[in-house]
C-alpha positions, 0 to 999 in steps of 0.5 A, a space after each residue: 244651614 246649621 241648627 240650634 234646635 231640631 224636633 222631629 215627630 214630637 208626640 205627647 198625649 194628656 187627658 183630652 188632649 194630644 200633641 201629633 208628630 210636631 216637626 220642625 227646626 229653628 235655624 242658629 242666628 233666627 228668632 223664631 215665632 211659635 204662634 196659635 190660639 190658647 189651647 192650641 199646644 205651644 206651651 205644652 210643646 215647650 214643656 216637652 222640649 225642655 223635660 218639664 214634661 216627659 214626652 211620649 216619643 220624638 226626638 229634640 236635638 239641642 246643637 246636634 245633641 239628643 236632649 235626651 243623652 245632654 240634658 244638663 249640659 245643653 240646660 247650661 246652654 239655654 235661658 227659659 223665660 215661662 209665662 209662669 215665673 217661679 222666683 221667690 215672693 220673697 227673693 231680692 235680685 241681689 239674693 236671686 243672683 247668688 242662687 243664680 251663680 252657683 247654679 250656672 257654670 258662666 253666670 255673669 254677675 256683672 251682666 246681670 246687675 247691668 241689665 237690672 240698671 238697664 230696666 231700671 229694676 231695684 236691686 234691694 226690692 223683693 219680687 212680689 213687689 215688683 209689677 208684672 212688667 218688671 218681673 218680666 224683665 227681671 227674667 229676662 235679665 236672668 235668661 241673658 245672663 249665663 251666656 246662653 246659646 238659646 233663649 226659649 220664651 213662653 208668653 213673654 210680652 202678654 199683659 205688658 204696655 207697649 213701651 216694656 215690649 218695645 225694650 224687651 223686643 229690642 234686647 232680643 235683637 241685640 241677642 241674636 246679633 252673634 249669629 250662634 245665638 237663636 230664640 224660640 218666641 211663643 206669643 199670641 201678640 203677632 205683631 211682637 213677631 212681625 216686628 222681629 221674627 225670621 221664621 213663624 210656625 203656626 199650630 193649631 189644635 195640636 199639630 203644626 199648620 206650617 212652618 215658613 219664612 215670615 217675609 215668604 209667608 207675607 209675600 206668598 200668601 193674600 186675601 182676596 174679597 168677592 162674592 159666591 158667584 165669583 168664587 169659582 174663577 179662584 183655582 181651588 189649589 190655590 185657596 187656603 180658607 174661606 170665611 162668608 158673611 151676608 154679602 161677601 167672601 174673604 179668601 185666603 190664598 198661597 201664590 197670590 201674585 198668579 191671582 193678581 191680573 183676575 182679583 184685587 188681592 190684598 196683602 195680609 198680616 201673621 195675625 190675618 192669617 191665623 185668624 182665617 186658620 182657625 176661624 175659615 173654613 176649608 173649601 
């Protein structure tokens, strides 16, 4: 298997606040889903990935070459889309476009006016003008237009009605249709990643909780509904987190399917899941 991106032990600590040994690859031709609650490190594991932040230890590893030693040349290489977006107030596509050509080597003028067509984004309006939804899209637009290797996305679909989601969502797809191409996609809107993601890494609190193929994440792991009494027939290896109310249990579980002749073991959801990791407890 070859890589676009790999981050091994990836540590950066701030005032309150520390990023543990973050670990982990993102496979060329995927898109991959950063998951986690707000405050739990995506962002800021972004940040460190691209050097708006300066790390303090780890390897980040762009196509088999040291972040450290490429920076400009794997920037080419890379569309960034932040939940922050820092174009001008004032700037126009068409003047956005010119700033944009003499800043990438393979700017594509041609496919960059394609896409504002395509969105439906006037090319003559000035950015602040634009609503959130199509200053989305105009980044994205941006991002995909310089031939990018790799697109990096925080946030991208928060706050947008379904039908802009749907539209960008579908763009991604066709991107990683040339199987060089790869996404890292950080998004609390889980169900944007069950609709297109190959791989999902969950991290909580500032480390990563796992890192798994979604459909094997899916397939593996299960929800099991009982009471206290009936919480010991469950193999303690195979329980993840529990959450209690007045009259039930609800247990994560991995390997469900050796549960399935004792327990009605329901299937679960990305969502599920990262609602019983933070939310659960550890038996």
């Amino acid at each position: 298997m070859t890589y676009s991106l790999q981050v091994n032990n990836l540590n950066k600590t701030l005032s309150g606040f520390s990023l543990e040994d973050i670990s982990f690859n993102i496979p060329s031709g995927s898109i991959v889903g950063l998951i986690g609650e707000n405050g739990s490190g995506k962002t800021t594991t972004i940040k460190n990935l691209l050097n708006i932040m300066k790390k303090d230890s780890g390897d980040v590893i762009f196509w088999d070459k040291s972040f450290d030693n490429h920076e400009i040349t794997i920037k080419e290489e890379l569309g960034v889309v932040m939940d922050e977006i820092f174009f001008p107030n004032n700037f126009t596509p068409i003047m956005i476009n010119k700033v944009l050509n003499n800043t990438y080597k393979n700017w594509d003028e041609e496919k960059f006016f394609s896409y504002l067509e395509k969105f439906k984004l006037p090319k003559d309006k000035i950015f602040k003008e634009y609503s959130k939804g199509m200053q989305m899209k105009l980044s994205i637009s941006s991002a995909l237009s310089h031939k990018a290797k790799m697109i990096i996305l925080d946030e991208p679909t928060s706050g947008l009605d379904p039908i802009i989601r749907s539209e960008i969502l579908d763009e991604f797809l066709d991107f990683i249709q040339d199987e060089e191409c790869s996404i890292l996609f950080s998004t609390h809107i889980t169900s944007d990643l069950d609709r297109i993601a190959d791989y999902i890494i969950f991290i909580h609190e500032e480390k990563i909780v796992f890192s798994k193929d979604r459909e094997e994440l899916l397939t593996d792991y299960g929800v099991v509904h009982t009471t206290e009494e009936e919480l010991d027939k469950i193999p303690k290896k195979l329980i993840l987190r529990i959450m209690k109310n007045d009259f039930s249990v609800s247990v994560l579980v991995r390997n469900r399917y050796e549960l399935s002749e004792q327990f009605i073991v329901d299937s679960t959801t990305t969502e599920n899941i990262m609602l019983f990791f933070i939310k659960g407890e550890i038996l």
